[in-house]
N, CA, C, O and CB atoms as a CASP TS submission, in Angstrom:
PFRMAT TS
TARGET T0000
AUTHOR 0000-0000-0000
METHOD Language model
MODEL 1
PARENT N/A
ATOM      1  N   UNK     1     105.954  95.062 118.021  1.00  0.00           N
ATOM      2  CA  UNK     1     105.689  96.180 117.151  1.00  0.00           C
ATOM      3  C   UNK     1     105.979  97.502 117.874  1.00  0.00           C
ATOM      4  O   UNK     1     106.389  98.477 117.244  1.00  0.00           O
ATOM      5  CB  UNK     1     104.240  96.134 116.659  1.00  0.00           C
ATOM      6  N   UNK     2     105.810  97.528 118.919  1.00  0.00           N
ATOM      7  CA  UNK     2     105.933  98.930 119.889  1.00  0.00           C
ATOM      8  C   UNK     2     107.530  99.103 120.297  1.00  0.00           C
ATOM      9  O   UNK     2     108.135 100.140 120.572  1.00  0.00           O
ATOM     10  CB  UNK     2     104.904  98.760 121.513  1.00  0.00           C
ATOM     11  N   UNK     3     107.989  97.793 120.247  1.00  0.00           N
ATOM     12  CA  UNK     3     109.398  98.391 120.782  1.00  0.00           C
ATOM     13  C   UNK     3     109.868  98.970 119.764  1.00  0.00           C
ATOM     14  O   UNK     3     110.199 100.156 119.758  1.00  0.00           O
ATOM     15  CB  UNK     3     110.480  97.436 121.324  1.00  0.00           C
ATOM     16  N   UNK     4     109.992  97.788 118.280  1.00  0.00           N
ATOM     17  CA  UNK     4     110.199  98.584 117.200  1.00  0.00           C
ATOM     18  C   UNK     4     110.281 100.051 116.815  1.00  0.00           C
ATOM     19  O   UNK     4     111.282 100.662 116.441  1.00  0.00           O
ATOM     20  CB  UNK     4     109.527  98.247 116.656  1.00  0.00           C
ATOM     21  N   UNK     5     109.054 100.499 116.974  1.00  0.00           N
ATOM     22  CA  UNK     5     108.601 101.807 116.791  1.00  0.00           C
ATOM     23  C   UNK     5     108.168 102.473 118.083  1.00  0.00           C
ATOM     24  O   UNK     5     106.987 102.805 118.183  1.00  0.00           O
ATOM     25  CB  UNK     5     107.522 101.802 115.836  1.00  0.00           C
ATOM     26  N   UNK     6     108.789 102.641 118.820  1.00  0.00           N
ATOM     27  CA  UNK     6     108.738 103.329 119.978  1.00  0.00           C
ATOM     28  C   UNK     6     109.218 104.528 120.189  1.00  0.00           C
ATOM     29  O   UNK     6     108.949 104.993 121.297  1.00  0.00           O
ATOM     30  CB  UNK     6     109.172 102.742 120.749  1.00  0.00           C
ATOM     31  N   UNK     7     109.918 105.256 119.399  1.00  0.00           N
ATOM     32  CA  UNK     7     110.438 106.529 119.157  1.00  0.00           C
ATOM     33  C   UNK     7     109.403 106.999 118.419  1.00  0.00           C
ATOM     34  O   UNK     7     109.490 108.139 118.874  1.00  0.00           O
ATOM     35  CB  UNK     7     111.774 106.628 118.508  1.00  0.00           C
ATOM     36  N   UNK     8     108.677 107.059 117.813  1.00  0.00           N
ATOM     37  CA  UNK     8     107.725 107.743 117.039  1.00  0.00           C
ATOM     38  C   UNK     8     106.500 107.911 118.787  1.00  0.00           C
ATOM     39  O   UNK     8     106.051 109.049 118.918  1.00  0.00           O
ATOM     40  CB  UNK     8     107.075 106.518 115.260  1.00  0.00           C
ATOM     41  N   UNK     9     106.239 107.291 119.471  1.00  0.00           N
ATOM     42  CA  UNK     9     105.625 107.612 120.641  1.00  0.00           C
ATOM     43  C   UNK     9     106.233 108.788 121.016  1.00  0.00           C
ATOM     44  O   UNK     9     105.795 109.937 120.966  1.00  0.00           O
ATOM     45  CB  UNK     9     105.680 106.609 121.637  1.00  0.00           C
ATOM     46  N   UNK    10     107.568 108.260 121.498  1.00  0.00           N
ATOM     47  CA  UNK    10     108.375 109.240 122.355  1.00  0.00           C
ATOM     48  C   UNK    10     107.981 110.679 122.141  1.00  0.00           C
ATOM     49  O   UNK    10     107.386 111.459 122.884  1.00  0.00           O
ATOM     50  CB  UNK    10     109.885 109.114 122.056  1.00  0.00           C
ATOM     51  N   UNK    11     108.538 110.841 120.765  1.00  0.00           N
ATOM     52  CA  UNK    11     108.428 111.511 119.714  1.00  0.00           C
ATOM     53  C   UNK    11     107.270 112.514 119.780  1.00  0.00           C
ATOM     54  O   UNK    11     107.489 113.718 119.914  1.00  0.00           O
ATOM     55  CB  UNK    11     108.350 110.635 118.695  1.00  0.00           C
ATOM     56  N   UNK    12     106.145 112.047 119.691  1.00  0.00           N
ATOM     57  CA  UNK    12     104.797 112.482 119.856  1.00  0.00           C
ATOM     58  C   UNK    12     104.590 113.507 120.741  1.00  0.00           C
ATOM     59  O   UNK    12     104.566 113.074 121.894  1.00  0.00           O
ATOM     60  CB  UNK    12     104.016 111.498 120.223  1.00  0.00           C
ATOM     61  N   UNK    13     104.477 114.355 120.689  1.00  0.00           N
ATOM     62  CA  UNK    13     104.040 115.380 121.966  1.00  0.00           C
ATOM     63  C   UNK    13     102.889 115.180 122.277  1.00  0.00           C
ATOM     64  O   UNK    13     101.933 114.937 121.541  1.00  0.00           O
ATOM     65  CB  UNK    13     104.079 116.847 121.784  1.00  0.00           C
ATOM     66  N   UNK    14     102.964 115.337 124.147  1.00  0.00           N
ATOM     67  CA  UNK    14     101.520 115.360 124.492  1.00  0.00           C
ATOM     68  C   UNK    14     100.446 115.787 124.301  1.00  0.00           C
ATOM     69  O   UNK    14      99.406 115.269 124.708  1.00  0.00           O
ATOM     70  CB  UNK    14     101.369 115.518 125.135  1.00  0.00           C
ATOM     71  N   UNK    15     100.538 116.785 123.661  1.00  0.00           N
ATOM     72  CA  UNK    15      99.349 117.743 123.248  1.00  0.00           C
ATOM     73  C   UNK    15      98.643 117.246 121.647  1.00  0.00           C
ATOM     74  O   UNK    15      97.592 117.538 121.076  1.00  0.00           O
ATOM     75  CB  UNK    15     100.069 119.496 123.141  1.00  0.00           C
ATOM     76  N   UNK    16      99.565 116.550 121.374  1.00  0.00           N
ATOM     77  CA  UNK    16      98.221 116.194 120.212  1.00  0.00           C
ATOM     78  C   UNK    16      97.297 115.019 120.677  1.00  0.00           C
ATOM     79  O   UNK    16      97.672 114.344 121.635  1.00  0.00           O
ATOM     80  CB  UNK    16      98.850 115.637 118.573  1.00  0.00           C
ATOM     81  N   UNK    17      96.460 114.819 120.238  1.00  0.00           N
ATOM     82  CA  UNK    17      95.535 113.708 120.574  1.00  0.00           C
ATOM     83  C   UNK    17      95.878 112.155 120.458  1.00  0.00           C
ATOM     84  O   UNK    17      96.329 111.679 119.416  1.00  0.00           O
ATOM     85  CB  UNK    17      94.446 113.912 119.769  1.00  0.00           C
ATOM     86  N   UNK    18      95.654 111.476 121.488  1.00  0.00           N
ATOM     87  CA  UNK    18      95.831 110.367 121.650  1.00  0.00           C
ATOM     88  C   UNK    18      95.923 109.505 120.013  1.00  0.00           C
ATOM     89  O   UNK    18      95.195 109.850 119.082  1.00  0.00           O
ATOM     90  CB  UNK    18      94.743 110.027 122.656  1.00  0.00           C
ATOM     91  N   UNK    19      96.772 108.551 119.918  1.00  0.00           N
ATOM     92  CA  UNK    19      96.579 107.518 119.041  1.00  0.00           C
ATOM     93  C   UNK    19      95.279 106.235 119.560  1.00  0.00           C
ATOM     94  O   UNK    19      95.361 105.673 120.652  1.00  0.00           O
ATOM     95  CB  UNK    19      98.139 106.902 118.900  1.00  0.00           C
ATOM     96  N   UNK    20      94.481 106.032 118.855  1.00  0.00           N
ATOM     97  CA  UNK    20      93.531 105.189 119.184  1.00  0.00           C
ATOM     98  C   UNK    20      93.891 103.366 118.432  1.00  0.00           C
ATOM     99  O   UNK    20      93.713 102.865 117.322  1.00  0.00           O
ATOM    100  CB  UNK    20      92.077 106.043 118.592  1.00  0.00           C
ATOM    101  N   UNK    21      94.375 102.938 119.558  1.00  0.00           N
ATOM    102  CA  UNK    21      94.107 101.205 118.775  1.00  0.00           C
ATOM    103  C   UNK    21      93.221 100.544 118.827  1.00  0.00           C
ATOM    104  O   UNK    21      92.857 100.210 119.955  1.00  0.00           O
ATOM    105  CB  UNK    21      94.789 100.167 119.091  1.00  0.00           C
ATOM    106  N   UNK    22      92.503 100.072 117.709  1.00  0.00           N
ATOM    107  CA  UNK    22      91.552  99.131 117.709  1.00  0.00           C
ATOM    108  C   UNK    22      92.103  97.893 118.513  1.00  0.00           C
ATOM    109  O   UNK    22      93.240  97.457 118.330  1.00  0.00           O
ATOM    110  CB  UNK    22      91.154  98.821 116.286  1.00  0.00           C
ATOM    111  N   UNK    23      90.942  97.198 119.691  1.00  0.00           N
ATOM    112  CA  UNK    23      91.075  96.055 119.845  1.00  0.00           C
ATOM    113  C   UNK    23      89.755  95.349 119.834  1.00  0.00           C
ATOM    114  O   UNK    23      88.650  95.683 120.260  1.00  0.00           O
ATOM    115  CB  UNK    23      91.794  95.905 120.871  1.00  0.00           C
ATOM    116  N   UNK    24      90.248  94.130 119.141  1.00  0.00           N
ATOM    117  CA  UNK    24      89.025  92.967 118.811  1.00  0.00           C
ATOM    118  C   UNK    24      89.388  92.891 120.315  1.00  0.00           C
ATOM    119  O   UNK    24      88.818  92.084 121.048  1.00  0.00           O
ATOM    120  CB  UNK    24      89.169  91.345 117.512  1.00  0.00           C
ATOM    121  N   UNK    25      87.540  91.023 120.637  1.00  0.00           N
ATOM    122  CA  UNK    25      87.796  90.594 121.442  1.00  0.00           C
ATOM    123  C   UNK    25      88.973  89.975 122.552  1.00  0.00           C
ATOM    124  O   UNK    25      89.245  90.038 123.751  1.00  0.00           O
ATOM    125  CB  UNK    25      87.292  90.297 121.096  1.00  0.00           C
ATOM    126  N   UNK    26      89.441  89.371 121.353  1.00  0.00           N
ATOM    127  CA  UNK    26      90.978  88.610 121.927  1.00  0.00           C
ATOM    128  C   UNK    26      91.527  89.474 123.009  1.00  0.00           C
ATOM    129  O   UNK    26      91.920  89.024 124.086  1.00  0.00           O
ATOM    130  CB  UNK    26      92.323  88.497 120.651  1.00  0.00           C
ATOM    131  N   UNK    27      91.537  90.619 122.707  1.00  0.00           N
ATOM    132  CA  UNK    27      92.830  91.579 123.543  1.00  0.00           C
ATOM    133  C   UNK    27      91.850  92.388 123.938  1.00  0.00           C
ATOM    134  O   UNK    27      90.877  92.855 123.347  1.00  0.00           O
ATOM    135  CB  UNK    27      94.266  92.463 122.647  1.00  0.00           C
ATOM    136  N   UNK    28      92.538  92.552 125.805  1.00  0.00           N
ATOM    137  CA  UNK    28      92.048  93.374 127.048  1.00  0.00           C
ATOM    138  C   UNK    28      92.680  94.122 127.095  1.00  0.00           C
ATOM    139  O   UNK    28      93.842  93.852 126.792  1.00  0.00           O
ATOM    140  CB  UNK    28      91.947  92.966 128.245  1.00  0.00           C
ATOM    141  N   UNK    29      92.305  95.762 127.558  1.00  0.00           N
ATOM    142  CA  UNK    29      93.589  96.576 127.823  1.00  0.00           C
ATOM    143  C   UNK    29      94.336  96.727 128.667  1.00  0.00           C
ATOM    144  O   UNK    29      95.437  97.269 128.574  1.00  0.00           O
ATOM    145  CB  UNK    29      93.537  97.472 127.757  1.00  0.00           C
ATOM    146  N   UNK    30      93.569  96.017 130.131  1.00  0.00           N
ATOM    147  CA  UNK    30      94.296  95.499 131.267  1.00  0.00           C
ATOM    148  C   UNK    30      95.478  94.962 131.206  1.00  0.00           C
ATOM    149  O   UNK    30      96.405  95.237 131.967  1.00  0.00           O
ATOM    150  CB  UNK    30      93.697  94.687 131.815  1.00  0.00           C
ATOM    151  N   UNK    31      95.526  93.709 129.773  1.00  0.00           N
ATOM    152  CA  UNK    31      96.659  92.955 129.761  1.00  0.00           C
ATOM    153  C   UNK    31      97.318  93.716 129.102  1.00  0.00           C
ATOM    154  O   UNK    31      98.227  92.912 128.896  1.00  0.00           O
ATOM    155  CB  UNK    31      96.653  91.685 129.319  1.00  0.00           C
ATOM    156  N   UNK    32      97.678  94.710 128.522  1.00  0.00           N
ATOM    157  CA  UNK    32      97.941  95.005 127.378  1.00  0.00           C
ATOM    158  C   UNK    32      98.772  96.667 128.062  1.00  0.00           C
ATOM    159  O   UNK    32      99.575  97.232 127.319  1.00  0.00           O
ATOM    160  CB  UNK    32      96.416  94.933 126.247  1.00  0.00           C
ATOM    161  N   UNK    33      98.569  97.069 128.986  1.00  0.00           N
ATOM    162  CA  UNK    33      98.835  98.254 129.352  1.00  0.00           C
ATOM    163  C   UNK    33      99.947  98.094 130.572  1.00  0.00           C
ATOM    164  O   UNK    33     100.399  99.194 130.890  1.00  0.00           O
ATOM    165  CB  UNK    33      97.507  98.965 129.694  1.00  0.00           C
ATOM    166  N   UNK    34     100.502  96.978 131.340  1.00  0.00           N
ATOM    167  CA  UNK    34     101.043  96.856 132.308  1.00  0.00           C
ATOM    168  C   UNK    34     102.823  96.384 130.978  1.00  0.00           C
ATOM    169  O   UNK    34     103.830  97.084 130.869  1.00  0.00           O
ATOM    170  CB  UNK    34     100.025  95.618 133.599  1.00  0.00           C
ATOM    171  N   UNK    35     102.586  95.285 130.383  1.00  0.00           N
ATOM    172  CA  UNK    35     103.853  95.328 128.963  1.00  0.00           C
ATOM    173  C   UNK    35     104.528  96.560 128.526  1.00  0.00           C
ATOM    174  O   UNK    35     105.685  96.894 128.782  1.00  0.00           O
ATOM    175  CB  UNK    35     103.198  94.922 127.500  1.00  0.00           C
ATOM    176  N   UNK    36     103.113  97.574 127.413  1.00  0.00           N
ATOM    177  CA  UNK    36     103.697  98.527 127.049  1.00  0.00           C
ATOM    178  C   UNK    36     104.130  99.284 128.046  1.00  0.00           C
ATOM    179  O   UNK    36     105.334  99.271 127.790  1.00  0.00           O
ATOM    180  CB  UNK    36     103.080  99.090 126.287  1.00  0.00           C
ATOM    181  N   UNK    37     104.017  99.953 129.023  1.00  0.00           N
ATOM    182  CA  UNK    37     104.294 100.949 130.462  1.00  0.00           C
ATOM    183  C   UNK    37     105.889 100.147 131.016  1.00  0.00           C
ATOM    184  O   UNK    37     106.695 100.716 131.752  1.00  0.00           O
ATOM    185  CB  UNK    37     102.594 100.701 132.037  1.00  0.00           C
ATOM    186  N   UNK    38     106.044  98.923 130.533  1.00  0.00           N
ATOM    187  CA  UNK    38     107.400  98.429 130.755  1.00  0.00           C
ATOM    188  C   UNK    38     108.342  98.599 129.396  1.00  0.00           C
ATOM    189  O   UNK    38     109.536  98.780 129.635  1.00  0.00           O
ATOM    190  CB  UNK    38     107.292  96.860 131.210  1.00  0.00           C
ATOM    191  N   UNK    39     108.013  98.567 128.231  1.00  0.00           N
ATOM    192  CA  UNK    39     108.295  99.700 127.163  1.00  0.00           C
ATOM    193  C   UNK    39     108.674 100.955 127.286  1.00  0.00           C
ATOM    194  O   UNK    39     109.842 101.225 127.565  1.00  0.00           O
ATOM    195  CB  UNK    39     107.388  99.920 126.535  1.00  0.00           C
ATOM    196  N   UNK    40     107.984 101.649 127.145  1.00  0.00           N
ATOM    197  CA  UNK    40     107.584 103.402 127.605  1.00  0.00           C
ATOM    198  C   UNK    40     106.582 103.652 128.766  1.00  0.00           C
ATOM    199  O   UNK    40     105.399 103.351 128.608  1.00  0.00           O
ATOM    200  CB  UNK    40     106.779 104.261 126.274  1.00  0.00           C
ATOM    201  N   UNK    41     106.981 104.140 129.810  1.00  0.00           N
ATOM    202  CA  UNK    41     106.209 104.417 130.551  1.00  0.00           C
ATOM    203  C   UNK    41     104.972 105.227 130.769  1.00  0.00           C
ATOM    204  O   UNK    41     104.053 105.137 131.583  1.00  0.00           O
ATOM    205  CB  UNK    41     106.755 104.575 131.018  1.00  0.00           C
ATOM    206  N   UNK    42     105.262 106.122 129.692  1.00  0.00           N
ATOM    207  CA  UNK    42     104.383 107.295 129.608  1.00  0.00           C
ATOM    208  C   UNK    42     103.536 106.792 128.417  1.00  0.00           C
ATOM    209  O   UNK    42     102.706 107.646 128.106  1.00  0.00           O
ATOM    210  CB  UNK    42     105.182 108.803 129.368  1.00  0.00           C
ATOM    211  N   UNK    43     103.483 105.776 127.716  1.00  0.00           N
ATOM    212  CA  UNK    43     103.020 105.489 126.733  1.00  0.00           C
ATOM    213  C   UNK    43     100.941 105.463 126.801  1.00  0.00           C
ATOM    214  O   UNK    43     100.194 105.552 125.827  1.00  0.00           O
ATOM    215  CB  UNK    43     103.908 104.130 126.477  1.00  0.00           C
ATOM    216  N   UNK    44     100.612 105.340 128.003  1.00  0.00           N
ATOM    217  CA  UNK    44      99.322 105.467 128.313  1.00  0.00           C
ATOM    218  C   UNK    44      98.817 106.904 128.325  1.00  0.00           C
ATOM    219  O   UNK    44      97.611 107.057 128.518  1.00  0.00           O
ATOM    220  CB  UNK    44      99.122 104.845 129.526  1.00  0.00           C
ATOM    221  N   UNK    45      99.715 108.158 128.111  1.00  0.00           N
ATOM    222  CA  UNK    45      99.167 109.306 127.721  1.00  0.00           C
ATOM    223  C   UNK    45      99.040 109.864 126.295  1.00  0.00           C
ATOM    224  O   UNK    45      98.551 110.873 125.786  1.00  0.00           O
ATOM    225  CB  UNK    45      99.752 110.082 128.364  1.00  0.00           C
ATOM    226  N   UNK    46      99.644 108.855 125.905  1.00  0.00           N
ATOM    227  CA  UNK    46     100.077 109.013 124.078  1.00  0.00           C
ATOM    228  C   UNK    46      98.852 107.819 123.520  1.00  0.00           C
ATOM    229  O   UNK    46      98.555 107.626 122.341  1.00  0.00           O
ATOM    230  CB  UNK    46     102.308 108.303 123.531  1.00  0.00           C
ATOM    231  N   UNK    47      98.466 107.353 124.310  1.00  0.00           N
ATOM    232  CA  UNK    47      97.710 106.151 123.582  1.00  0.00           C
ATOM    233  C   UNK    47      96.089 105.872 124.112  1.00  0.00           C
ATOM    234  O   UNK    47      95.778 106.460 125.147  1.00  0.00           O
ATOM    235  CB  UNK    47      98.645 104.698 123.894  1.00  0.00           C
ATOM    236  N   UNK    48      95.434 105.329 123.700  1.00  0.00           N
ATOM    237  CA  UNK    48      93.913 104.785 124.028  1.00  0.00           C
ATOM    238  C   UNK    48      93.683 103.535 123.284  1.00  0.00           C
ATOM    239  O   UNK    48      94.034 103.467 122.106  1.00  0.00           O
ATOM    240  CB  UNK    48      92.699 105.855 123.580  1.00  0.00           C
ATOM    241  N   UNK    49      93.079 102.466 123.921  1.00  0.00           N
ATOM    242  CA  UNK    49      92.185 101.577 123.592  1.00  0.00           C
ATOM    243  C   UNK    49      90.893 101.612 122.753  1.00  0.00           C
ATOM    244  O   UNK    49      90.372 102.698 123.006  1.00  0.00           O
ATOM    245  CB  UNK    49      91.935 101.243 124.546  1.00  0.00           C
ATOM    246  N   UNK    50      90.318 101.098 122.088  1.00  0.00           N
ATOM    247  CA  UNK    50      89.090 100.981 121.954  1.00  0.00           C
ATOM    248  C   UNK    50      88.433  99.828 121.034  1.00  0.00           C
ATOM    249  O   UNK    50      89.059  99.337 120.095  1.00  0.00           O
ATOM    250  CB  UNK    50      88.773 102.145 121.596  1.00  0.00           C
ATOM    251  N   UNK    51      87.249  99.474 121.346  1.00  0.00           N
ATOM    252  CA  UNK    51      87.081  98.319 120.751  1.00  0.00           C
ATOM    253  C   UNK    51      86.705  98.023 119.336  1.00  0.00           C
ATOM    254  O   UNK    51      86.165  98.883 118.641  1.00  0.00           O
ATOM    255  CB  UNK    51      86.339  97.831 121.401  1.00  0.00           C
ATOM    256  N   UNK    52      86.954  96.937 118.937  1.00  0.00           N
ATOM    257  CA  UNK    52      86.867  96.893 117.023  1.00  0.00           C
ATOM    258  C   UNK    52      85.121  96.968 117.266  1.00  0.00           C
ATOM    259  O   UNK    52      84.339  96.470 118.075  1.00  0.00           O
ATOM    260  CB  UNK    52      87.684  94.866 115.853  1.00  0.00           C
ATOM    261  N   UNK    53      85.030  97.725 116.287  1.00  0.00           N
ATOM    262  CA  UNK    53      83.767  98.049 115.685  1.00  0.00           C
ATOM    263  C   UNK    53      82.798  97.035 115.271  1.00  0.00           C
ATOM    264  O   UNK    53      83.375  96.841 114.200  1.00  0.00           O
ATOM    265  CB  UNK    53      84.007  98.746 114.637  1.00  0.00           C
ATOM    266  N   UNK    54      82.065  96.433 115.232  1.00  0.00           N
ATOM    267  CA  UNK    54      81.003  94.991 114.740  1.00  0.00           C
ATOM    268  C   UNK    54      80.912  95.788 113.626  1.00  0.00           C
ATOM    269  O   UNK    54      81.131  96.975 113.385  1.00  0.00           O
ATOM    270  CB  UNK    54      79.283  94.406 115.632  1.00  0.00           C
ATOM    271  N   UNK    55      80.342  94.343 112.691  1.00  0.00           N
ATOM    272  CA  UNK    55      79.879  94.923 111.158  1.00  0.00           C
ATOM    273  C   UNK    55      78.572  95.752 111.302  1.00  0.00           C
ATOM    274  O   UNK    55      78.254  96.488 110.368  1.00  0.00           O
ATOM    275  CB  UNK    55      79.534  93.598 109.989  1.00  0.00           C
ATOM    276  N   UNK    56      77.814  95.680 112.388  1.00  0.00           N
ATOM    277  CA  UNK    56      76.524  96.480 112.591  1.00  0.00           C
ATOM    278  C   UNK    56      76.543  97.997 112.787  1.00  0.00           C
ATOM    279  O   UNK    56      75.781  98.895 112.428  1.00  0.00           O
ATOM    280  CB  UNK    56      75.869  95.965 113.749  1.00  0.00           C
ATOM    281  N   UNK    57      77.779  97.963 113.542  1.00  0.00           N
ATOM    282  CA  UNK    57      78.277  99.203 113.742  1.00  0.00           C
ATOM    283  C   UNK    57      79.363 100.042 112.396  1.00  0.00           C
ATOM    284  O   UNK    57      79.765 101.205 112.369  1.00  0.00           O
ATOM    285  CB  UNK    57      79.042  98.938 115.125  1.00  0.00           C
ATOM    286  N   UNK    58      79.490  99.407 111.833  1.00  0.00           N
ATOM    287  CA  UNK    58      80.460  99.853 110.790  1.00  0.00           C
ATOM    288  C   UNK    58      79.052 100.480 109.455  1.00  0.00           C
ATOM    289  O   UNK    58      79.417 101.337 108.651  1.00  0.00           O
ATOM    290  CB  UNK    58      81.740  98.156 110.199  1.00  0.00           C
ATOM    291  N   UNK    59      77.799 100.038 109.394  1.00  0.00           N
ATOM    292  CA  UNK    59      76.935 100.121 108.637  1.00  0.00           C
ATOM    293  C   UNK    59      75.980 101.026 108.953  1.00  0.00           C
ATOM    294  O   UNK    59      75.014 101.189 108.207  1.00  0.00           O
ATOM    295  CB  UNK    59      76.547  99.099 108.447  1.00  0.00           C
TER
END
């Protein structure tokens, strides 16, 4: 999905605020940040992690 659309990163200037991806359990950002950075390198200033929300938290 990121290579796909990887110009819309590029694209992005630094100065606006990070894009935030939800991640469920399944996915670490450890694993997940060494791939994309072989993608776009700079892609960790354009981007943030964070974790999916529980239904407890959504309420």
């Amino acid at each position: 999905m990121f290579s796909q659309n990887i110009d819309y990163f590029k694209e992005k200037p630094s100065s606006m605020p990070k894009t935030t991806l939800l991640l469920d359990n399944g996915y670490h950002p450890e694993y997940l940040t060494q791939p994309l950075e072989k993608v776009y390198p700079d892609i960790m200033r354009k981007i943030r992690f964070s974790p999916k929300p529980s239904k407890q938290e959504k309420t």
